[in-house]
C-alpha positions in Angstrom: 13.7 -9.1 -9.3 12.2 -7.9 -12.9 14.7 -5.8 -14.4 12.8 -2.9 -15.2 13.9 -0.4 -18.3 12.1 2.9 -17.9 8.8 3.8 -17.2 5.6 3.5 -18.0 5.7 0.8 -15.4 2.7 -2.1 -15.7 1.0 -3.1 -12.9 -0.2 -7.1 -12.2 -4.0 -7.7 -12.1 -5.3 -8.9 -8.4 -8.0 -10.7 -7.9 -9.6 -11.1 -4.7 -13.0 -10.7 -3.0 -13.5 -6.9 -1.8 -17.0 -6.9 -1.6 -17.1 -7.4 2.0 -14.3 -5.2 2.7 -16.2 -2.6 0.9 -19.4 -2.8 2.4 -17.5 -2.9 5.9 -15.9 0.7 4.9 -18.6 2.0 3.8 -20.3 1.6 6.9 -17.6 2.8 8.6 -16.9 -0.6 10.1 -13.6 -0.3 11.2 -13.5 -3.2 13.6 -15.5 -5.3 11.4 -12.6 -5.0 8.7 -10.3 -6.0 11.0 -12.1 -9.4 11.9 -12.2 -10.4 8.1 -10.0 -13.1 7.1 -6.6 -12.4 7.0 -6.8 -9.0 8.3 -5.7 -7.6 11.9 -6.1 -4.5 13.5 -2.9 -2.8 14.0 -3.7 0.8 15.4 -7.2 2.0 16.1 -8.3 5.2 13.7 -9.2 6.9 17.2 -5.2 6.7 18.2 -4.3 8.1 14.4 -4.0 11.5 13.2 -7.1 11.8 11.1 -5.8 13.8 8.0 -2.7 10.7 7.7 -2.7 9.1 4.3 -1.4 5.8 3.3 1.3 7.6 1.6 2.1 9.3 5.0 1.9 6.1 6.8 4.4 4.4 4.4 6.7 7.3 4.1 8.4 9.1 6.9 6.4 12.8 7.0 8.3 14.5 4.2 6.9 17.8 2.7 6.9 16.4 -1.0 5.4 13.0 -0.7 5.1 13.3 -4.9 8.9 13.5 -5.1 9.4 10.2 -2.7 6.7 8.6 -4.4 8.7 9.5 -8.3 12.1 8.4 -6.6 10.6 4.9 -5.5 8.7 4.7 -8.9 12.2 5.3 -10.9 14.8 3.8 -8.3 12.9 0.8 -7.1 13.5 -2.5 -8.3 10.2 -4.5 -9.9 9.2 -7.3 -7.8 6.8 -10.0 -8.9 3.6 -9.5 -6.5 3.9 -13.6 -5.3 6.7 -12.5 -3.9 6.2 -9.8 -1.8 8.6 -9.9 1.6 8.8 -7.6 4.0 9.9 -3.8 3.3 8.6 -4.0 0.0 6.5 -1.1 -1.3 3.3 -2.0 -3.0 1.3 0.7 -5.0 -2.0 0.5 -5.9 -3.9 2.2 -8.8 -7.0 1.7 -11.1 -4.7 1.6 -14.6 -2.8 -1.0 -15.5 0.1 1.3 -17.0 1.3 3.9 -14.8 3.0 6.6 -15.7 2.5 9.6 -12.8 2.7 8.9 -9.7 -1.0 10.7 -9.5 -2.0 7.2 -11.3 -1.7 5.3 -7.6 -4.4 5.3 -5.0 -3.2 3.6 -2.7 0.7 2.2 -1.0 1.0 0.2 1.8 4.4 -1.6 3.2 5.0 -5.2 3.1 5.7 -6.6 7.0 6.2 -10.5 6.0 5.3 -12.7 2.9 2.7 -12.0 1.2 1.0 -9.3 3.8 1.2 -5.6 3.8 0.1 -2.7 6.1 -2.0 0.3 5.2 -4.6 2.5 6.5 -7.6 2.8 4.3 -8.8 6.6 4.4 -9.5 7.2 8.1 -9.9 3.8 9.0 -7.7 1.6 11.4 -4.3 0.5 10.5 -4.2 -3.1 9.1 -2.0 -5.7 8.2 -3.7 -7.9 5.3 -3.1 -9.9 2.4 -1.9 -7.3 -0.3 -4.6 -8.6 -2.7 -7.2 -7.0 0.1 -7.9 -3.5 -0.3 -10.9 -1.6 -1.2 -12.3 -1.9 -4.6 -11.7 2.2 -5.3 -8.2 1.5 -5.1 -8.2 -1.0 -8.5 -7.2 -3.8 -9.6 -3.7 -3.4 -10.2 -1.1 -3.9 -8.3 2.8 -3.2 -8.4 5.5 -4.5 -6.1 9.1 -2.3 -5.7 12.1 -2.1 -3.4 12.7 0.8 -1.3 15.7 2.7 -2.9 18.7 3.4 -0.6 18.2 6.7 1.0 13.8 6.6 0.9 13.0 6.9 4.9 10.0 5.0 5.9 7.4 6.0 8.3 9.3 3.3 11.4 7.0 4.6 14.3 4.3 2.7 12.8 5.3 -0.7 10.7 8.4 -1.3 12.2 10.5 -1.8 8.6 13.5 -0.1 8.4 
């Protein structure tokens, strides 16, 4: 773990290949996305509530995801993004320093090494590498540990 002092907290550059990704969501290509290399459908968007966020996925349904988001944010511990494992949270955002939680635009939860799961807007839930997510999310990535006491959204990943 990267002992972390206070925030602003910087995020690691990703690199990957999104183009494809992209063009799939933008045609609203749900399966499609899921057949792309490393991805795999999890739950179809017809089987989701329509108005649930990433953040809503991740997180148990709390009525001030800001405030869950801010504890994880100051309480989590900084994990290099190589080594992701499971129950990890991994935040997303278009700035490398982050300083609000209204910086991040996208979370997903990490379910093994390396892979996460996350819905994309209305779109299926997938499990994928965590260097695969739409190019409107950034480039920037930033691993933490759940904090004692943050619920997770169980009925879907499975982490506890």
């Amino acid at each position: 773990m990267i002992e972390r002092k206070a925030a602003p907290l910087k995020y690691y550059r990703i690199h990957s290949k999104q183009s494809a990704l992209d063009t799939l969501s933008h045609e609203y290509d749900f399966d499609g996305i899921g057949k792309l290399p490393g991805f795999r459908t999890i739950l179809h968007a017809t089987d989701c509530d329509p108005s649930m966020t990433c953040f809503q996925h991740v997180f148990a349904d709390h009525p001030d995801l800001k405030s869950v988001v801010e504890e994880v944010l100051t309480r989590g511990d900084m994990v290099w993004p190589e080594n992701v494992k499971r129950g990890h949270i991994v935040f997303y955002s278009q700035k490398e320093i982050v300083t609000f939680a209204k910086d991040i635009t996208h979370v997903a939860i990490a379910v093994g090494d390396g892979e996460v799961q996350s819905r994309f807007g209305e779109t299926h839930v997938y499990e994928h590498p965590y260097q695969s997510v739409l190019s409107r999310y950034g480039g920037y990535v930033l691993v933490l540990t759940r904090p004692e006491g943050v619920l997770l959204n169980t009925a879907f990943h499975g982490v506890e």
